[in-house]
N, C-alpha and C positions, 0 to 999 in steps of 0.2 A: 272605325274599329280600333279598337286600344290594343295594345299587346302585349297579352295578357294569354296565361293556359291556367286552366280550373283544372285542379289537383282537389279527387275527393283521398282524402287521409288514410282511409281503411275499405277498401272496396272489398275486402276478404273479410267484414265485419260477421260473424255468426254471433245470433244473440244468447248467452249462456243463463246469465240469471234472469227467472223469469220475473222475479217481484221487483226489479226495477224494467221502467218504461223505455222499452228500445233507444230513444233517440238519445235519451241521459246516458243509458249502457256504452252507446256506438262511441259518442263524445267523452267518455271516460275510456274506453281502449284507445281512441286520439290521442292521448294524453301519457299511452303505456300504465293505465292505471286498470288492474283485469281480473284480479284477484280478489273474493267475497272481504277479505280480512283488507286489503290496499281499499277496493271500494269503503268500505264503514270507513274506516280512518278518515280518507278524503273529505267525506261528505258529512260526521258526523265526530271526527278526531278533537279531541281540546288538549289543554297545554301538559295536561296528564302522561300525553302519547310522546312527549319530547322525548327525544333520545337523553340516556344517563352524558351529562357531561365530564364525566370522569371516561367517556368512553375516548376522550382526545385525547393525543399524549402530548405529557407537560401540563397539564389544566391541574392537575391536584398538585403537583410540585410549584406549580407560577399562586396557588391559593394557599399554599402554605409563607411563602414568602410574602406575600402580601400581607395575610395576618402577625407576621414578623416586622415587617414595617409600620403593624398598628402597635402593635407590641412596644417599639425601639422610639414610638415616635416618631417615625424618619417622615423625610421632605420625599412624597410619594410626585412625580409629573407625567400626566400624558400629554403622548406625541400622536397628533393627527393628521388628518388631512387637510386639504381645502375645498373640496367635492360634497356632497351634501351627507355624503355616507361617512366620510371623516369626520364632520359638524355633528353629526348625531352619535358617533362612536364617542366623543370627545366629551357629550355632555353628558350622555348616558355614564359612563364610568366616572365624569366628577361629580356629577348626582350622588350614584350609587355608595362609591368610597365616600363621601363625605359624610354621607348618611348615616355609615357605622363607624362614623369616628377620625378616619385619618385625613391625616396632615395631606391636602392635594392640590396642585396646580396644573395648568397645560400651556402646553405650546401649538399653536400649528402654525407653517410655514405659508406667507405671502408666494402667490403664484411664482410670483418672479425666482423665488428660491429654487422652484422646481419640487419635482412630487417627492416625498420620502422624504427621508432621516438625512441630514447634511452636518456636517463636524462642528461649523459652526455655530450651530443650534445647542448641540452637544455641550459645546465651550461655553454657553450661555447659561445653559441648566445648571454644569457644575458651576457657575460662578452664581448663582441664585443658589448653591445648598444642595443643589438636588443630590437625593442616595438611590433612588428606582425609578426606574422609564419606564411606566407600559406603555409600548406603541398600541395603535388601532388601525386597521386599514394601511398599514404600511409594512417595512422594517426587513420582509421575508427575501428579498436579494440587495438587503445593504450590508454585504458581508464585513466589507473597512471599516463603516462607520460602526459596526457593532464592536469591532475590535477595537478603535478608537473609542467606545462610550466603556467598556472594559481598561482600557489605559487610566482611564480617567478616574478610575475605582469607580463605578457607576453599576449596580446591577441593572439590568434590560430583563423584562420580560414583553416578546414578540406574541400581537395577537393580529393576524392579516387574514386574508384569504387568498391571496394571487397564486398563480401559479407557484410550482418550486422549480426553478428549472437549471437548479447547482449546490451546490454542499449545504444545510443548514447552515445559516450565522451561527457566532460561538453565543448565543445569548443565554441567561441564565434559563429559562423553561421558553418554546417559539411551541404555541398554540394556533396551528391551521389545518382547517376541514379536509385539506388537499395531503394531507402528510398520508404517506402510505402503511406508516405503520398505529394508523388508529383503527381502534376497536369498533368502528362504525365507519359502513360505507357512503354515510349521507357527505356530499363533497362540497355543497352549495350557497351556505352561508354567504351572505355579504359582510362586509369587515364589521357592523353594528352587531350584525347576529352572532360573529365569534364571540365581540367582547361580551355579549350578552351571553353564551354560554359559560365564558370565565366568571361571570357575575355570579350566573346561577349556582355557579360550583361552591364559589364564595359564599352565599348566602345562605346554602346548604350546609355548608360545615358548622356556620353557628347558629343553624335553626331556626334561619329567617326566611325558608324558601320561598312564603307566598307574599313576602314582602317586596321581592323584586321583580315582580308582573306587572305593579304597577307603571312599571317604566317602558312598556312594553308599546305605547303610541312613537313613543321618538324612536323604540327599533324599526316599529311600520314605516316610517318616512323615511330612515336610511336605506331599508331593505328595498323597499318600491325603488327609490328613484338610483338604485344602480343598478338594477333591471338585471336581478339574479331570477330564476325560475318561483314562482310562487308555488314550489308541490312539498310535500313533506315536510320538514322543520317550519321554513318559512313561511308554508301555507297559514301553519299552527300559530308563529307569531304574528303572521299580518292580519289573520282574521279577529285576534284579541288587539291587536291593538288600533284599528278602525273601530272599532266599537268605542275605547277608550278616550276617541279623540276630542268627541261630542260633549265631554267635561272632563278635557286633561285636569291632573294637580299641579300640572307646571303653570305659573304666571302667566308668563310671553307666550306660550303654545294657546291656553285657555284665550288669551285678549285676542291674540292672531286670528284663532277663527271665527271670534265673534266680528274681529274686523273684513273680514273675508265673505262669507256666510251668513245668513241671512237665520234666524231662530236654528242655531246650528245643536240646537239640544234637541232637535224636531228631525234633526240627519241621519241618513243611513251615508256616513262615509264610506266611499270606495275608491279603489287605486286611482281613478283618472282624477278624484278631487288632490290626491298626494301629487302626481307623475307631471298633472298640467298646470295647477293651482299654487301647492304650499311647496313645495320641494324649488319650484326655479324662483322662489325668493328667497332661499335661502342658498342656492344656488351662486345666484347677482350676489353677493359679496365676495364668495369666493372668485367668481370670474372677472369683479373690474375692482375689484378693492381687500377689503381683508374680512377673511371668513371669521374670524375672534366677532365680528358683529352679532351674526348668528349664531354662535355658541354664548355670548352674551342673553342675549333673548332667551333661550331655553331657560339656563340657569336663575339667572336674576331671579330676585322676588319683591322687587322694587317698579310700582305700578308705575312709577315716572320713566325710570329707565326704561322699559319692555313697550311703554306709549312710545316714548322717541326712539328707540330701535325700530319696531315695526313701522314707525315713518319714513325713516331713513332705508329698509331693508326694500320695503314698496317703491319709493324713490328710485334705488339703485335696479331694482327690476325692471320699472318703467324705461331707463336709459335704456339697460341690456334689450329691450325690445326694439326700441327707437336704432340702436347701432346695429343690433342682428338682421331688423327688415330694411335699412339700408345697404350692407353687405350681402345679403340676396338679392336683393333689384340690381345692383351695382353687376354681381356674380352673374345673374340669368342675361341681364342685356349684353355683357360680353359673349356670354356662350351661345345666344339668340345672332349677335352681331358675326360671330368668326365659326358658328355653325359647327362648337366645339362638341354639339350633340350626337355627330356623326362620327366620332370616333368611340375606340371601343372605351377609351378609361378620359373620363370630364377631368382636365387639369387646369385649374383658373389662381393664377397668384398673381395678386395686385400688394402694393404700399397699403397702408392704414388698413388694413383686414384685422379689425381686433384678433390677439390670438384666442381670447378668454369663449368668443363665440363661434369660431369658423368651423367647430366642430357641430354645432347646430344645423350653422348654414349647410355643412357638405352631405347632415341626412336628410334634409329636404329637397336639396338638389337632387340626392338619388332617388326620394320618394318621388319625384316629375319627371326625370327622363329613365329611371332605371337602369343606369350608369356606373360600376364602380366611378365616386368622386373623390379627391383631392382639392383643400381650397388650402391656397398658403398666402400667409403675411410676408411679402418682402420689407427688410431692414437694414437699407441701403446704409444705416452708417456705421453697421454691425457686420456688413458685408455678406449675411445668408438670410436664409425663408425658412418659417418654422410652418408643418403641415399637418391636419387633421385628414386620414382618411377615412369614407365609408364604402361597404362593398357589397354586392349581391350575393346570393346563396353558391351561385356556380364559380366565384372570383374569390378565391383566399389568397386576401392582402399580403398578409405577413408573408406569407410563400414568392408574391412577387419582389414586395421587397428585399427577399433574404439571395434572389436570384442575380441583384445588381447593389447590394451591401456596400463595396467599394465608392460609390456615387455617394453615399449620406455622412453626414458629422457624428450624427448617433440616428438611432432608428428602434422602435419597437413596437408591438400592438398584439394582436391577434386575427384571427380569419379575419372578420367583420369589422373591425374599425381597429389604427394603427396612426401611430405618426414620427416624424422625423426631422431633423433640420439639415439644409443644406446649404451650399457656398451659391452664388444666387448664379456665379456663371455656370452651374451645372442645371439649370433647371432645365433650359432649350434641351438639352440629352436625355434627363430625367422623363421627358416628355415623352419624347420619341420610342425610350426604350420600354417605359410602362407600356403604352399602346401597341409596342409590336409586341410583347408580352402575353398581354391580353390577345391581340387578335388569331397568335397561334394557339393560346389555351380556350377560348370562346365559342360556341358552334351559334348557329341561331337560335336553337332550342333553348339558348343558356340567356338571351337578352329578353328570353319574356319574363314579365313579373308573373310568379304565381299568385293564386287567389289558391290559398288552400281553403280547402270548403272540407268541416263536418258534416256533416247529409245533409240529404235531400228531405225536405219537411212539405208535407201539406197544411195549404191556407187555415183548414179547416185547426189545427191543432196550435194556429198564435189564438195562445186564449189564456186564462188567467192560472187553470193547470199547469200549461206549457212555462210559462214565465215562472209560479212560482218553483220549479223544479229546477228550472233553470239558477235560479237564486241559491241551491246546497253547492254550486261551483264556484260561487264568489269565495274570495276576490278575484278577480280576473289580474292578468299581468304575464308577462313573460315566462313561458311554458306555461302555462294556462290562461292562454288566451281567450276575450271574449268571441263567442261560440260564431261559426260564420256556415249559415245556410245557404240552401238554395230552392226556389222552385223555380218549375218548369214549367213551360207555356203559358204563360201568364197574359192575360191582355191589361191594357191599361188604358186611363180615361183622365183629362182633365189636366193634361202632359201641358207644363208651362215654365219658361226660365225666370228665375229667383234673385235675388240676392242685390244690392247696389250698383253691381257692374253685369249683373244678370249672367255668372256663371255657377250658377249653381241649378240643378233640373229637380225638379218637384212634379210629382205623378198619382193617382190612383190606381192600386193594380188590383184587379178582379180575377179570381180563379176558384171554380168549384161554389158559387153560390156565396163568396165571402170577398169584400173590400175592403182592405186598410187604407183609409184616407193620408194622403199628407208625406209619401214617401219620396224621400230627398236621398238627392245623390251631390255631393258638395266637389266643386271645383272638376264640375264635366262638361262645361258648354263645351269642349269637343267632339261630345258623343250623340247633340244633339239630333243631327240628320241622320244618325245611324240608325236612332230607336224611332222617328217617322217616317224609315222605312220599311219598318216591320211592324204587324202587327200582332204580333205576338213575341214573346221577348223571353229567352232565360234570365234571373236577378239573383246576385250571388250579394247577401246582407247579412246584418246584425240587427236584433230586435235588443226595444228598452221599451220596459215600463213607465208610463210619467202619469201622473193624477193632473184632470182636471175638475176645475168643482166636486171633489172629493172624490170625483169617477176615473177608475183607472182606464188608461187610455194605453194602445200598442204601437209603439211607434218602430217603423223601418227604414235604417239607415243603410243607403245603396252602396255596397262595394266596387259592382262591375254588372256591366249587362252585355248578353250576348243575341244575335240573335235567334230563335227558335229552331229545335230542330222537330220536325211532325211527328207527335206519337199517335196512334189511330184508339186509344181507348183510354179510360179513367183509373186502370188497375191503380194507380200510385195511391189517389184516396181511398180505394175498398181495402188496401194491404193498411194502411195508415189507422185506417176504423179496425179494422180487424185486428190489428197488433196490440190496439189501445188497453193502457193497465187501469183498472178498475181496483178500488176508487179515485172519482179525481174532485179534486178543487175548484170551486168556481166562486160567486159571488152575485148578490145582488142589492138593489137599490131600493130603499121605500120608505116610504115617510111615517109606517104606522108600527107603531111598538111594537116590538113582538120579544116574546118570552121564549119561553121552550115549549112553543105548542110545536104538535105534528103535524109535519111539510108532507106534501104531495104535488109529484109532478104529474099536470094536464099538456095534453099534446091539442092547441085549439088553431087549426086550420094552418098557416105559418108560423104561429108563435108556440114556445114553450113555455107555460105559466107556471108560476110557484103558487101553491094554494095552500090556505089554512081550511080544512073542508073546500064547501065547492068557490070559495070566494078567495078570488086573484089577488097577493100580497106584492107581486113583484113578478122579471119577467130575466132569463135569463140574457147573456152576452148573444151576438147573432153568431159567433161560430161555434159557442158551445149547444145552441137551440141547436142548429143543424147537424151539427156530431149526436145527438141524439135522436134527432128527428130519422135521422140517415142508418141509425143501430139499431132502429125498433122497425123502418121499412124494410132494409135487408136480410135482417136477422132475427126479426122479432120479438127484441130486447125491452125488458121493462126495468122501471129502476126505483130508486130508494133514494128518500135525500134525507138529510137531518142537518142541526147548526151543529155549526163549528163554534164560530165566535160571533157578538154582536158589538158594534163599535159605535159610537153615537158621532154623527160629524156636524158641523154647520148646515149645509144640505139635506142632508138624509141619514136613515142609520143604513151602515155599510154590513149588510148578514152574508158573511163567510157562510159556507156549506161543503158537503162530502156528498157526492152523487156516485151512487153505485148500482150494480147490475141488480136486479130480483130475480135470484135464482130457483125462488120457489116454485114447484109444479103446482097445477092443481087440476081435478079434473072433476066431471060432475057425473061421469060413466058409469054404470054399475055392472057389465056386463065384461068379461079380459078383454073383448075385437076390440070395445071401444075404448078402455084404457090404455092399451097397446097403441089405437088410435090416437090419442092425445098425446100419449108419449112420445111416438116419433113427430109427430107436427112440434112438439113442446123444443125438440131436439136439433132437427134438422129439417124443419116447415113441411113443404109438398115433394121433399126429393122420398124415394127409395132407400130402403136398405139394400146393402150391397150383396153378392151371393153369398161372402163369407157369414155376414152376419147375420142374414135369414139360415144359413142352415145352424150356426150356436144357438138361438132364439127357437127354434122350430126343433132339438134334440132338446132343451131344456125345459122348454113349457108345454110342446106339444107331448114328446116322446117320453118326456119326464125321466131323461138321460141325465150320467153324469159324462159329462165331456173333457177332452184332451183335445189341444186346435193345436196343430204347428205353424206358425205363419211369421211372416218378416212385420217389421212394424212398418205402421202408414195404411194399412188395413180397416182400420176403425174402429179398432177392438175398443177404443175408450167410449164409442157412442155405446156399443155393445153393451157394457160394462154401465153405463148409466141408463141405461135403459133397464137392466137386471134391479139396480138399486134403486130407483123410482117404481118399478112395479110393487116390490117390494115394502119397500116405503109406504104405499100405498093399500097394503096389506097389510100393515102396522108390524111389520119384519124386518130383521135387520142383515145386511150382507157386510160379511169381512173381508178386506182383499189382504193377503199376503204378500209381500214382496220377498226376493228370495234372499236368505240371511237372515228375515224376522222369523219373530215366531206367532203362531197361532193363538188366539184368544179365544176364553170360553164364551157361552152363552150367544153366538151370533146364530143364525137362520140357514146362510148360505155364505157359503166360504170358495174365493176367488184364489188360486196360486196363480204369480206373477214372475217367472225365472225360468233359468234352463236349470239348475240344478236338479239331481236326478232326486224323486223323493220318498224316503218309507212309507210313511205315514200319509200314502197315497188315496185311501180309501174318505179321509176327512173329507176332502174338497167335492167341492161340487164343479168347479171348472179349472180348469190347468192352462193356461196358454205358455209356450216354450216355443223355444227354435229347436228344440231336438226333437228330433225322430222315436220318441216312445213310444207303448203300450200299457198302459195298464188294465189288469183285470177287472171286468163290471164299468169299463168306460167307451160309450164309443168315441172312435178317432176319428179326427178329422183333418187332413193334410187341403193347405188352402193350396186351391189351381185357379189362375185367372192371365187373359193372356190381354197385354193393352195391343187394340187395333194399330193396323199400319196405316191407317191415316188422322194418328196422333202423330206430331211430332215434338219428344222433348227440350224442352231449352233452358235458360238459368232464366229465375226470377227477375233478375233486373233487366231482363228482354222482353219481358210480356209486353211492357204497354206500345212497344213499337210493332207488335205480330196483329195479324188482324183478328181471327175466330179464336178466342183465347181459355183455357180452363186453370182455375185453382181454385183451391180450399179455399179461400179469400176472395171471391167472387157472394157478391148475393144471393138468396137460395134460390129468387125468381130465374137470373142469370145463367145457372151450375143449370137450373133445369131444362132452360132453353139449348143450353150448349150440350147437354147430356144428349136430349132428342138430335142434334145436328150429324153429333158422334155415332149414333145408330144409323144415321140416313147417310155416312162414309162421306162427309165434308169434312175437309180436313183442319185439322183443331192443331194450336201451339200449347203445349202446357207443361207445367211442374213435374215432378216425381209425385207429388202426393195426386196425379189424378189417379191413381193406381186403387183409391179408396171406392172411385165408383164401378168396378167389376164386381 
């Protein structure tokens, strides 16, 4: 058993909007995204929705200067990083400037230098000319050196994103999302997306705005890989700029990923292709040699140059793997050897520990034992150890650090990853006093790794719906992470170990009449006798779409298994069917042309056909057959298909569709008993109307009353209500409902008020339902009374499937009816608030 506590995100999820599909809904309040106007943006925002960049301050002063620089001529340099967010800050603004004219060159500093702006550098610039710095990703706490780049007669304009955590530099305009006195609260840019807001600002003034989008792939690559939140701005720029990558206009970007990538104009790029793929090669020059490599390659447009960079960039990747997975092995055998696992804080410092990589090594160290880790390079003829930390949700680093400050040469970071150099004979202390640090701030509850889990999904609903919806939350990344479900009691078949050293568990999990083949759990051989001793199992995963033979296919990637806890009923899939938003997406496979003739679905013994007339074209997915098969047994649902799109492939043509409810009545009765009769079966199958709504039905059509009902909602006035409109209907008459605030329309049949407002024009309506206590003249009243038996007992929803004799609105109508008789015969029933509908 791993140690590990499932955290579901929103256990107080209520679902608001109804035209989006609960589980999208629940995983957008995950996200704090809750609002109709934040939803649309999220899922449907373009580069339109950018905040005004005039809303930063200093962004129109540092773009007026800059056009002064074009103006004067001047020797314009940016100053970058070495990180991959620097690398793309750097080319991006010498792209951009260059592009409208000005005089530009860059700097960025050799690791050795250390991060940021240093005098020397400064001293270089001016002896090369330079008259303007824009930094990128840097500059916002080099207070000296900006006053040293000022001695220098040097104007600086500062564009970073780091914290502020002391006076502004004196720099000529310091443009950061974090400054408290900007006109927008969005705070999150990475140092590319700043520069990229000063660009836009730029390109705005002289009328070029949609000219600098296209630079908007190399913001994606800086943004992804410094693992800023992908929501709002930088949702906006990562999602245009993965699209872009697939035929950058840059040289080296364009040759890269056909070196990379396989028909990558055939791609749907997403963050793990930037995060795991392009970003740590361009990374590897920064970390064991000089990042100018990689800003070479962007810019160039010299096909020889951007071939032997990308050789040399790949080369130097290859090493950086080759050094990283032996400073791992070398890190875990000691910690395995000296059992440094059982303490609270992992501290491993050896000799030759690249510094460039030890920050890799120390988050995979934490991702295996769940650790705040510490790896450090000793430099015995430098006399200290330089160290990367990383730390868990419950352990903020920097906090420890700041608590034994006196012990470091210098020290900085944040919660979750920090680092610091120190005199090597302090380490044995440094050790001692993290650990006791931690062990006083740590409880047990704090060394489990969570698995935060978005909900709980039925089998039934991985289907080609489900995934493409999934897809309006791309891109996935940091604060929008990819989506992490769960189901419950799952049995599984065909449980076998994988991989060349056979650590990796591959499974078939079966639940509810639906198998996903093929489902891998990567680097678990420790949980192997866990899950053969259970035969049933909770699986907390990630689904991906992948095509084979032109067929998409649903694959499930294992986060964590736990095992089972006994639920006594299926409520989970009836609420699942029941909740489902109409219409949905689906697809199917077939080899014969097909045009725009009209689709019809057959329900034939287990399968679900697609038919052109009575002749079988195609046959749908097995979990959407049974989502349907399962909505027309319980509920008595029939449906409606049309094409969406048709796609010609190698194999077959791939026909997209839209499957939706058929809400048509129809009846063949010519007599009211037996129209009434169709209508409730059409409505609510073999169950009864309830008392409230046989006496509105029985004053309205018997009594041929106008009515006044006061009653609480949950009642059923809406079958009511469609029961009134379908008679009607069927009478070739039309019924108005009123909500209260609206106004009344002429020409309708029969008129519904719908409010508690008190109202004149009382005589119009034909039925009134309110929660107030009225009368009006020529109506009879009707105060609803109904009392639920004392052998219900109420509970919350997410309790039903563990109760045994169970009722809800979400139940089957065969089931409601079977449990309705139970309830009469005083067997005691679990249920919702809404059983209150059948008294």
């Amino acid at each position: 058993m791993r140690n590990t506590k499932w955290i579901y995100k929103s256990e107080e999820f209520k679902q608001k909007n109804e035209s989006l599909d609960k589980d999208l809904e629940q995983i957008l309040y995950n996200r704090g995204i809750t609002s109709k106007e934040e939803i649309e943006i999220f899922l449907n925002g373009n580069l339109e929705n950018l905040v005004n960049p005039s809303y930063l301050s200093d962004l129109d002063k540092a773009v007026e200067r800059i056009l002064e620089a074009k103006i004067k001529s001047e020797n314009v340099w940016i100053y970058g990083d070495y990180d991959v967010d620097g690398i793309t800050s750097t080319s991006l603004c010498y792209l951009a400037l260059k592009e409208i004219g000005i005089n530009v060159n860059y700097y960025i500093p050799l690791r050795d230098e250390g991060y940021g702006l240093n005098k020397e550098a400064l001293n270089y610039i001016k002896n090369e000319g330079g008259d303007l710095i824009i930094t990128v990703d840097c500059g916002i706490s080099s207070i000296s050196e900006v006053e040293h780049c000022n001695f220098l007669k040097m104007d600086m304009i500062i564009t970073d994103h780091h914290e502020i955590n002391n006076e502004l530099p004196s720099a000529f305009a310091v443009v950061n999302p974090k400054r408290d006195d900007n006109k927008t609260k969005y705070k999150y840019f990475a140092g590319v997306g700043t520069a990229f807001m000063l660009l836009l600002g730029l390109y705005k003034k002289i009328d070029k705005k949609n000219d600098i989008y296209k630079y908007l792939d190399i913001v994606a690559i800086g943004t992804i890989a410094d693992i800023v939140p992908l929501k709002g701005e930088n949702r906006l720029l990562v999602k245009r700029g993965l699209e872009l990558l697939k035929s950058s206009k840059w040289l080296g970007l364009n040759m890269l990923m056909k070196r990379l990538f396989e028909n990558p104009m055939e791609k749907k790029f997403d963050t793990y292709d930037v995060g795991f793929i392009i970003a740590p090669i361009f990374n590897a020059a920064g970390r064991l040699e000089d990042a100018k490599m990689a800003v070479e390659l962007i810019i160039s447009d010299s096909h020889v140059v951007c071939d032997k960079l990308i050789y040399e960039l790949i080369g130097k990747n290859n090493e950086r793997k080759e050094i990283q997975e032996d400073i791992l092995k070398k890190a875990i055998d000691k910690i395995e050897e000296e059992k440094l696992e059982e303490n609270s804080v992992i501290v491993v410092a050896e000799e030759k520990f690249h510094h460039g990589v030890i920050g890799i090594v120390a988050s995979k160290i934490l991702d295996r034992y769940y650790k705040p880790t510490i790896i450090m390079e000793k430099k015995p003829l430098e006399g200290i150890a330089t160290a990367s930390c990383r730390s868990t949700e419950a352990f903020n680093m920097i906090e420890a650090l700041n608590s034994m400050k006196e012990i470091f040469i210098k020290y900085g970071g944040h919660a979750g990853a920090a680092g610091f150099s120190i005199a090597l004979e302090n380490i044995e202390e440094f050790s001692k006093k993290i650990n006791k640090y931690a062990f006083e701030k740590l409880n047990e509850e704090d060394t489990k790794k969570p698995i935060k889990i978005d909900c709980e999904l039925s089998m039934l609903k991985i289907s080609y719906d489900l995934m493409d919806k999934l897809s309006l939350l791309e891109p996935y990344g940091f604060g929008n992470s990819s989506p992490l479900f769960s189901i419950k009691n799952c049995k599984y078949t065909n449980f076998r170990a994988i991989g060349k050293e056979k650590n990796h568990l591959m499974m078939d999990l079966v639940k509810s009449g639906v198998e996903i083949k093929n489902c891998v759990w990567f680097n678990s051989e420790d949980m192997l006798e866990t899950i053969l001793n259970n035969s049933e199992i909770d699986v907390a995963f990630k689904l991906k779409m992948e095509t084979y033979k032109d067929k998409y296919q649903y694959k499930i990637f294992i986060e964590d298994i736990k095992p089972a806890k006994k639920v006594q009923n299926n409520f989970k899939d009836f609420e699942s069917l029941y909740d489902m938003k109409f219409p949905i997406k689906s697809i199917f496979y077939t080899r014969r042309e097909i045009e725009n003739e009209k689709l019809n679905i057959t329900f034939l013994n287990d399968d679900v056909s697609v038919n052109i007339g009575k002749y079988s074209v195609g046959f749908l997915d097995n979990q959407t057959k049974l989502t349907l098969k399962k909505l027309n047994e319980y509920y008595g649902d029939q449906f409606n298909i049309k094409i969406d799109k048709i796609i010609k492939k190698d194999e077959n043509y791939n026909v997209y569709i839209l499957i939706d409810k058929n809400n048509e009545f129809k009846t063949l009765s010519l007599e009211m008993a037996g129209i009434f009769r169709d209508i409730k079966k059409f409505l609510i199958g073999d169950l009864e109307y309830n008392s409230l709504q046989k006496k509105i039905l029985r004053e309205i059509f018997k009594n041929k009353k106008n009515v006044v009902v006061r009653c609480e909602s949950g009642r059923g006035i809406g079958t009511t209500i469609k029961t009134i409109e379908l008679f009607y209907k069927i009478m070739g008459k039309k019924v108005c409902i009123v909500n209260e605030g609206s106004k009344m329309k002429e020409g309708y049949d029969f008129y519904i008020y719908l409010g508690d407002e008190i109202i004149k024009d009382s005589d119009n309506y034909n039925l009134i339902i309110t929660n107030n206590k009225v009368h009006y003249e020529k109506y009879e009243y009707i105060e609803d009374e109904y009392v639920i038996p004392k052998n219900i007992k109420i509970v919350n929803e997410s309790d039903l499937e563990y109760c045994g004799r169970i009722f809800s609105i979400k139940l089957p109508f065969e089931q409601k009816e079977k449990i309705i008789k139970e309830i009469k015969m005083g067997e005691q029933v679990f249920a919702t608030q809404d059983v209150k509908i059948i008294f």
